[in-house]
C-alpha positions as CSV (number, residue, x, y, z in Angstrom):
1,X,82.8,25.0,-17.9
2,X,80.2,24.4,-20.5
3,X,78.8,21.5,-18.9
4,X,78.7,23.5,-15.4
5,X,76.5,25.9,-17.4
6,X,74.1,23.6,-18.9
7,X,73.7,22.1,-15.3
8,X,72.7,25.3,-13.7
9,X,70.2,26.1,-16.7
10,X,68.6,22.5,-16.4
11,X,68.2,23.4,-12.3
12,X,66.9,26.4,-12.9
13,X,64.5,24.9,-15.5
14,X,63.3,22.3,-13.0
15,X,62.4,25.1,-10.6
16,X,60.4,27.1,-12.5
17,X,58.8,24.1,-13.7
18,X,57.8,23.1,-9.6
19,X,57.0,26.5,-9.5
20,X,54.3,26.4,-11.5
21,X,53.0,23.2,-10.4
22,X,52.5,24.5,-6.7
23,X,51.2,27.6,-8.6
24,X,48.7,25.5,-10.3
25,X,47.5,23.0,-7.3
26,X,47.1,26.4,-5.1
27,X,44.6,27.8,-7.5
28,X,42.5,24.3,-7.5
29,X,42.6,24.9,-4.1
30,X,40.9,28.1,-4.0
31,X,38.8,27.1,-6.5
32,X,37.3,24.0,-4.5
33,X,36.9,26.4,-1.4
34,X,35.1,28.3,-3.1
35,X,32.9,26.3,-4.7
36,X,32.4,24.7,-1.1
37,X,31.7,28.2,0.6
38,X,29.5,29.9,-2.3
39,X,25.7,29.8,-2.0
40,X,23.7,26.4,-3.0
41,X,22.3,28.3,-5.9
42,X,25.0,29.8,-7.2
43,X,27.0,26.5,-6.6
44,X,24.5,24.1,-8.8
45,X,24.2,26.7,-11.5
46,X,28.4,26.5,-11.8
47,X,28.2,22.8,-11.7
48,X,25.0,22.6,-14.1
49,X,22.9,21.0,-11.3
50,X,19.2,21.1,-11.3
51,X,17.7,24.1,-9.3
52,X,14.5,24.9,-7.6
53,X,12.4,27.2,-9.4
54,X,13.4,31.2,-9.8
55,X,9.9,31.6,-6.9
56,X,11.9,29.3,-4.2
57,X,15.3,29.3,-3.8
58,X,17.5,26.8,-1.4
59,X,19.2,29.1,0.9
60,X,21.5,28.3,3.3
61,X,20.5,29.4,7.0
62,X,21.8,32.6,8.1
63,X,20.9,35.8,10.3
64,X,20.1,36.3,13.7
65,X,16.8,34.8,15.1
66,X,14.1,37.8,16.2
67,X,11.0,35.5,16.4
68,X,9.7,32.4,16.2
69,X,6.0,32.0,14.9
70,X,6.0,28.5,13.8
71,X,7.2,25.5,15.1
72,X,6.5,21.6,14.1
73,X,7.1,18.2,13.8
74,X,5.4,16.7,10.9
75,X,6.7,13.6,10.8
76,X,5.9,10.9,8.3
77,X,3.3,12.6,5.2
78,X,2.7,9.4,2.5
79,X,2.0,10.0,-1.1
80,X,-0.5,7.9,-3.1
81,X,-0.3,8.6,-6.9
82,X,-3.9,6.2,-7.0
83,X,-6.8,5.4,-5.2
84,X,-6.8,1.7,-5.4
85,X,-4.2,-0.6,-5.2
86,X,-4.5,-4.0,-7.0
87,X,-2.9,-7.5,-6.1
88,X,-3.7,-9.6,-9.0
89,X,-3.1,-13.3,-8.3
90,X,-2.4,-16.1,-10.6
91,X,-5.1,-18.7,-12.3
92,X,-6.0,-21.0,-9.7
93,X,-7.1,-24.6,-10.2
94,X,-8.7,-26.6,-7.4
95,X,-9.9,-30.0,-7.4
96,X,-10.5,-33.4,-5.8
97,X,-10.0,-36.4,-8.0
98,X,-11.6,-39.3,-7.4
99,X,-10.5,-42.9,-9.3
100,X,-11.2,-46.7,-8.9
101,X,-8.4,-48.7,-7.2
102,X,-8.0,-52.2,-6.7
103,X,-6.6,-52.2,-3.4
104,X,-6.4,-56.4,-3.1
105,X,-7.0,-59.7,-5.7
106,X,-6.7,-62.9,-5.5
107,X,-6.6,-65.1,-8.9
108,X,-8.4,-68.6,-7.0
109,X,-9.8,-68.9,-3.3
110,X,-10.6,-71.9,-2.2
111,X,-12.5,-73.4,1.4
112,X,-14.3,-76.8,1.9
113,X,-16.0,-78.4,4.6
114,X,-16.5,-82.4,5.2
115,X,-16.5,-84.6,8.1
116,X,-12.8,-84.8,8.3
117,X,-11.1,-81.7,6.9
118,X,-12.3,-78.2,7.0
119,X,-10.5,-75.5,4.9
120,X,-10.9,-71.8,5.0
121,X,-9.4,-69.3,2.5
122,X,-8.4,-65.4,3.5
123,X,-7.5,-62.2,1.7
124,X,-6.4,-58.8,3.8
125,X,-6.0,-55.6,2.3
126,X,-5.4,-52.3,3.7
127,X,-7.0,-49.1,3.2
128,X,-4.4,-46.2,3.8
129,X,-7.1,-43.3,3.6
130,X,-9.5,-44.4,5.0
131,X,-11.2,-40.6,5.4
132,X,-11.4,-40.2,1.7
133,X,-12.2,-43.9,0.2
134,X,-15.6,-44.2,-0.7
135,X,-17.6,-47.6,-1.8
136,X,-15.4,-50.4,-1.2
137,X,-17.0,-53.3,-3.4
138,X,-16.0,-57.2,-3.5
139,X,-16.6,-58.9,-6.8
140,X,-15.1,-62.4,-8.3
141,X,-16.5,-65.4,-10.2
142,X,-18.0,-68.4,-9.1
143,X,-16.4,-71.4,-10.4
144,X,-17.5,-73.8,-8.2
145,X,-20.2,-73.9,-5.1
146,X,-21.6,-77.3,-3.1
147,X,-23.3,-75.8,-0.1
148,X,-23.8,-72.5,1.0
149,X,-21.1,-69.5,0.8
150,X,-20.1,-67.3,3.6
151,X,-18.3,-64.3,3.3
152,X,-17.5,-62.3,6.2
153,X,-15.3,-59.0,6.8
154,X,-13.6,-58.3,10.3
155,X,-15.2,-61.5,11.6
156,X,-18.7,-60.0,10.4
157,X,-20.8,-61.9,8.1
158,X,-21.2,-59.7,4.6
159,X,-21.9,-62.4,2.5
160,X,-24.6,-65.6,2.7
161,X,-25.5,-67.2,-0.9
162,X,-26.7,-71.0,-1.8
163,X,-26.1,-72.9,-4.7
164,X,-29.0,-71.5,-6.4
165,X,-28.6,-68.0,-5.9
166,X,-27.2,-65.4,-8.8
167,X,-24.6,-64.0,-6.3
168,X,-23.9,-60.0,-7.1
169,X,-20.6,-58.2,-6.2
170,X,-20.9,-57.2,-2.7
171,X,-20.5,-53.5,-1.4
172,X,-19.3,-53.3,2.1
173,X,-20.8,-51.6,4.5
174,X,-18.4,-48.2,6.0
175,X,-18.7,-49.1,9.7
176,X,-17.1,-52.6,8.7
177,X,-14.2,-51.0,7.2
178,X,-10.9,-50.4,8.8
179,X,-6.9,-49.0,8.0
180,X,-5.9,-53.4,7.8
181,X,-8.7,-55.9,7.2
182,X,-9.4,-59.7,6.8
183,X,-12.2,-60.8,4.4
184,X,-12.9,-65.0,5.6
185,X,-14.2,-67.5,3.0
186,X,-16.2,-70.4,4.2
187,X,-18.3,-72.9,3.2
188,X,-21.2,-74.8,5.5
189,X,-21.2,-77.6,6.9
190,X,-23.1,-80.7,4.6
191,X,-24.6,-81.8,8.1
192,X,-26.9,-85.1,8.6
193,X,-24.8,-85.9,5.1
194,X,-21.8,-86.5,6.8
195,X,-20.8,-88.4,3.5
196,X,-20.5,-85.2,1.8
197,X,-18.2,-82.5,1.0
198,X,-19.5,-79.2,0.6
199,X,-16.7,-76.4,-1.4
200,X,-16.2,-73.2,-3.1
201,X,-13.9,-72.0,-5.4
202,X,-13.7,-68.3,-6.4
203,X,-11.4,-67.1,-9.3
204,X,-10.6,-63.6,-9.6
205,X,-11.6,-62.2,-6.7
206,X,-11.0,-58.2,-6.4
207,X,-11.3,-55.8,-3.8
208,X,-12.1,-52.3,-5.8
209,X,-12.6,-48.8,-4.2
210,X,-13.4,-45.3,-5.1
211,X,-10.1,-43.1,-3.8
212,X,-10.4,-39.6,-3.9
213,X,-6.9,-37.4,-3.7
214,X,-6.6,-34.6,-2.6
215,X,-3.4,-33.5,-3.8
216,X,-5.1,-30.6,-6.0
217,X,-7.8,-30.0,-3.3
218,X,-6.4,-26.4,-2.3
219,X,-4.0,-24.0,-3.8
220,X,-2.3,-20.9,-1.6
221,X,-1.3,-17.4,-2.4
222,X,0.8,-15.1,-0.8
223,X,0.3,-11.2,-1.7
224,X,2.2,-8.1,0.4
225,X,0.6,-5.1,2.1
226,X,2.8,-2.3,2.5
227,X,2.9,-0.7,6.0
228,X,1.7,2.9,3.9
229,X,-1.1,0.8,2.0
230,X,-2.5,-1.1,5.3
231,X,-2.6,3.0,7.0
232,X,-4.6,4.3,4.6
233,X,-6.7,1.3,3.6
234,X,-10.7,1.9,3.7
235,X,-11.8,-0.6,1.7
236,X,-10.7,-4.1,0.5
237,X,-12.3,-6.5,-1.8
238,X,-11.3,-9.9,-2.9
239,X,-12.9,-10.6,-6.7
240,X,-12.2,-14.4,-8.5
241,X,-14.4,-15.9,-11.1
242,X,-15.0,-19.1,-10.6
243,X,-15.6,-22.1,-13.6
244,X,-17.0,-25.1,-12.5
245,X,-20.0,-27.8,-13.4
246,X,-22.2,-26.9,-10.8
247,X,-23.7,-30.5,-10.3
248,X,-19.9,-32.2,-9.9
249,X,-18.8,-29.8,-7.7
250,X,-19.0,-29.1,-3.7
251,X,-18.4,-26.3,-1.8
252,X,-16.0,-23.6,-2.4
253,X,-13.9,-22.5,0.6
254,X,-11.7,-19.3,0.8
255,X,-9.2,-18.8,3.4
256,X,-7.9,-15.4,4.2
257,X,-4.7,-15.2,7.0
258,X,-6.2,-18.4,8.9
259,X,-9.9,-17.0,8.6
260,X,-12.9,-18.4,7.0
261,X,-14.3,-15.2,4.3
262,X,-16.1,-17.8,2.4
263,X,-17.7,-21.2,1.9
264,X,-20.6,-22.0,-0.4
265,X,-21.2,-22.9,-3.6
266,X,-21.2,-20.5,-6.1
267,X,-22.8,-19.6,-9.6
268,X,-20.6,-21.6,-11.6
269,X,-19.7,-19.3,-14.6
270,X,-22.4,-16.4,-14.4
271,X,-19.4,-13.7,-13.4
272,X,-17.2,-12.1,-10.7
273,X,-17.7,-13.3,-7.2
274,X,-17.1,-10.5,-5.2
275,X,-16.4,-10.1,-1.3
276,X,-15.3,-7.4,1.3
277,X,-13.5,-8.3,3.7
278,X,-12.7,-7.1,7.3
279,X,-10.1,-5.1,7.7
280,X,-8.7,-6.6,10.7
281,X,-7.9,-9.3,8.6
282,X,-5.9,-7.3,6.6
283,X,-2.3,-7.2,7.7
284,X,0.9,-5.2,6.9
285,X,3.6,-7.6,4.8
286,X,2.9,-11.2,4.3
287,X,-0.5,-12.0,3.8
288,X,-1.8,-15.8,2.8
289,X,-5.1,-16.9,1.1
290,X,-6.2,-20.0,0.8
291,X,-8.9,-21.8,-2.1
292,X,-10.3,-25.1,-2.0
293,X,-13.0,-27.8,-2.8
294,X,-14.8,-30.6,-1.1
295,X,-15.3,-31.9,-4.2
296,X,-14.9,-31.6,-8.1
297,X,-13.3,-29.0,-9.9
298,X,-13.2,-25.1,-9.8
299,X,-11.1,-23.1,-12.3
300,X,-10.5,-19.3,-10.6
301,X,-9.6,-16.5,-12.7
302,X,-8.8,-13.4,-12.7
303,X,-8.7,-13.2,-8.9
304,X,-7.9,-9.7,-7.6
305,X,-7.6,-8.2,-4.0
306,X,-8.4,-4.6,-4.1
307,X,-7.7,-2.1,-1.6
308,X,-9.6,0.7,-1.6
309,X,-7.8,4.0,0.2
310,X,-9.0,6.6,1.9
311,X,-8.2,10.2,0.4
312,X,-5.3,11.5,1.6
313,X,-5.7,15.2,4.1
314,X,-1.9,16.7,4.3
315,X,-1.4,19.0,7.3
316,X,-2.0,22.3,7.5
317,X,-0.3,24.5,9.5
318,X,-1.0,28.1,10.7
319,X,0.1,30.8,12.9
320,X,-0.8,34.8,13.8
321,X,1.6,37.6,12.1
322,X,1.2,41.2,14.0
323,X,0.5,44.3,12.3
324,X,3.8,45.3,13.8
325,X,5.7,42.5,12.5
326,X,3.9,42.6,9.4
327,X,5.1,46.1,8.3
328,X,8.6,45.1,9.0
329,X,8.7,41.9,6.5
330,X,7.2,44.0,3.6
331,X,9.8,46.9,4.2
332,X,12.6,44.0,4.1
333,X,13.2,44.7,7.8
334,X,12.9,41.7,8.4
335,X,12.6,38.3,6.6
336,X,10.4,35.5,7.0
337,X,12.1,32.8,6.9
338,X,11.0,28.8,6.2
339,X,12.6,25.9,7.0
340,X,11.8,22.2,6.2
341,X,14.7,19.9,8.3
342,X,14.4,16.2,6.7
343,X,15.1,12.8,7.9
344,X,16.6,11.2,4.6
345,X,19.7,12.8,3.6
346,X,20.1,10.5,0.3
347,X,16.9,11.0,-1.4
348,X,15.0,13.4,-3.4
349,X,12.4,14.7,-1.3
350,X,9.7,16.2,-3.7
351,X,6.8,18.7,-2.6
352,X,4.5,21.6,-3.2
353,X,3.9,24.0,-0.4
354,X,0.9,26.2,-0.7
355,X,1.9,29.4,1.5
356,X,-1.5,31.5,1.6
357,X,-2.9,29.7,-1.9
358,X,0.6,30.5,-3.6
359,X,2.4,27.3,-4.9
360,X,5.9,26.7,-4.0
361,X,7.4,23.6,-5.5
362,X,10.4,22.1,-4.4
363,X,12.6,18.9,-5.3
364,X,16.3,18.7,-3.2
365,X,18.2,16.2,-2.3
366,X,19.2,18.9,0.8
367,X,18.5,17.3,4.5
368,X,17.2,21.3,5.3
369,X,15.5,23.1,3.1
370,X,15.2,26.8,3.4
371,X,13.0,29.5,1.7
372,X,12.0,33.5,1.9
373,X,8.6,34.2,1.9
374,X,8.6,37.7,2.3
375,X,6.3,38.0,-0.6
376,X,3.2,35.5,0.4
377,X,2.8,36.5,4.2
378,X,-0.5,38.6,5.2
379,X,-1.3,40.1,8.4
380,X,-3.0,37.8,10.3
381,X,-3.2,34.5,10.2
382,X,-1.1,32.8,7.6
383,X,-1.5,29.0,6.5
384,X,1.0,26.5,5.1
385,X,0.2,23.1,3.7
386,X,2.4,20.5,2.4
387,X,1.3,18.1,-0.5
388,X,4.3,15.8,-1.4
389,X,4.7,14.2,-4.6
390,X,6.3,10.9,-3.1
391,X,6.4,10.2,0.6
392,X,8.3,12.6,2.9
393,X,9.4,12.5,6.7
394,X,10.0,16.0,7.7
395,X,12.0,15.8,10.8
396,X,11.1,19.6,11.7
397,X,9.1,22.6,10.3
398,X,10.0,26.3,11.1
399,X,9.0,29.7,10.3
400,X,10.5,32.5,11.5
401,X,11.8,36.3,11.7
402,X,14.9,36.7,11.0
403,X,17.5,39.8,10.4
């Protein structure tokens, strides 16, 4: 019997405790409706949220419609906290290099000529760049000469020197040159003297070159151009200083988006260089400028594209309140209602509307926004002007009469 008893007290205790639980969970119920139901302002002041201030309040739509007196779609309205927008680029170094190469040598050459032998000696080299190599000279030492030496390039004769001649190194001609080439070594003939040999021997014989690479000749930058910048741009100017030695250096060439915006020579350390450019060679996103040299060496610093922007005119809007209606709204007959309708439902949108010279800041994170304005109308005409403090899209503006 005891034990019967203890069971029906430990039943009764585990309904009483369920009790209270469902007691519990249905008061967090109510709670959360309510929260959901009560007015945005009184809602973030219970959950310490931000508000708007005490002059505008977010209220949620309500009433029945009596008139409309202001409809609009204001669409995109950027915000520019400047009025110029700088793209600094890096130091820029731009150069041609040009250095001596021996592009063929031969330690001995040899050729002879006699009644019953004749003996010519060769050397080929190439010349890979043909665009950018500059004197091409042949030197070597004479060692041994009977006769007269013949030297000829491409089967053209460069070279004609007798036995008494001080023979210099010989600098080919351009037109003679090509990409693969044969220099010929010959010696004459002895002639009447049929008895006689005539040679030449040559000991280190060089082919030497000036090769100028262009592996430093240009440098590229990339800088963006946001789609707000490129609307509002009414100005842009490229600035670079350039460093150079103005007798070792050739011209300077700027490249802009595949277009020429510059080609000289510049004063070489006496300050900014300063261009404007076209706008239509301005584009929204990737743009790409090129620098570079014909020759020498240019050090550019402190290269900055600068876009100027025009100053920003927010819309105004305005519309006509009768004498009729305007008694009405004063004696809270009726209530003039404002409604901003957004296209971002994530982010802050932050603004200050100036409704007949009074300010009415806002900053929600609401997709509609919603105000009184009971106190700012006039009879008349009325104006509204929106000056956002970042970049809005407003999706719809309304003002109306509502009960």
């Amino acid at each position: 019997m005891i034990q019967r008893g203890l069971g029906l007290m430990d039943d009764k205790r585990a309904q009483a405790a369920g009790g209270a639980a469902v007691f519990v969970a249905i008061i967090a119920a109510l709670l959360i409706v309510f929260i959901i139901l009560v007015n945005p302002q009184e809602r973030a002041e219970l959950l310490g949220e931000p508000t708007a201030p005490s002059s505008v309040s977010s209220i949620t739509p309500s009433g029945s419609l009596v008139k409309s007196l202001l409809k609009a779609t204001p669409g995109r309205i950027d915000y520019f906290a400047q009025s110029e927008i700088n793209h600094p680029l890096p130091i820029v170094t731009v150069q041609t290099r040009t250095e001596t190469k021996v592009l063929a040598e031969k330690n001995v050459a040899y050729a002879k000529n006699a009644l019953f032998s004749d003996r010519e000696d060769s050397l080929s080299f190439s010349i890979p760049d043909l665009i950018n190599t500059g004197s091409v000279v042949i030197g070597f030492q004479l060692k041994e000469l009977s006769g007269t030496l013949k030297v000829s390039l491409n089967g053209e004769e460069i070279l004609r020197a007798g036995e008494s001649e001080k023979i210099k190194p010989v600098v080919v001609p351009r037109n003679l040159l090509k990409e693969d080439n044969v220099m010929a070594i010959s010696v004459s003939s002895p002639g009447a003297a049929f008895w006689r040999t005539h040679a030449v021997q040559l000991e280190n014989l060089q082919v030497v070159a000036d090769v100028t690479s262009l592996e430093g000749q240009s440098s590229k930058n990339v800088f963006i151009i946001s789609e707000v910048e490129k609307k509002n741009i009414e100005k842009f100017v490229l600035k670079v200083r350039p460093q150079c030695v103005l007798a070792l250096v050739g011209k300077l060439s700027i490249v802009m988006n595949s277009k020429e915006v510059y080609a000289g020579l510049p004063d070489c350390d006496l300050g900014l260089l300063s261009l404007e450019l076209s706008l239509e060679n301005v584009y929204q996103g990737e743009n790409e400028i090129i620098f570079s040299t014909e020759k020498g060496s240019y050090l550019l610093s402190h290269i900055n594209l600068i876009s100027t922007l025009r100053s920003l005119e927010f819309p105004t809007y305005y519309f006509e309140l009768s004498e009729e209606d305007y008694q009405k709204v004063i004696k809270n007959n009726l209530k003039a209602r404002l409604a901003l309708s957004f296209v971002d439902v994530v982010a802050v949108k932050e603004a200050d509307l100036y409704f007949n010279g009074h300010r009415l800041p806002f900053d929600t994170k609401d997709v509609v926004f919603t105000v009184d304005v009971n106190d700012f109308v006039v009879q008349g005409s009325n104006a509204l002007k929106i000056s956002p403090r970042k970049t809005l899209e407003v999706r719809e503006l309304r003002l109306d009469l509502v009960k």
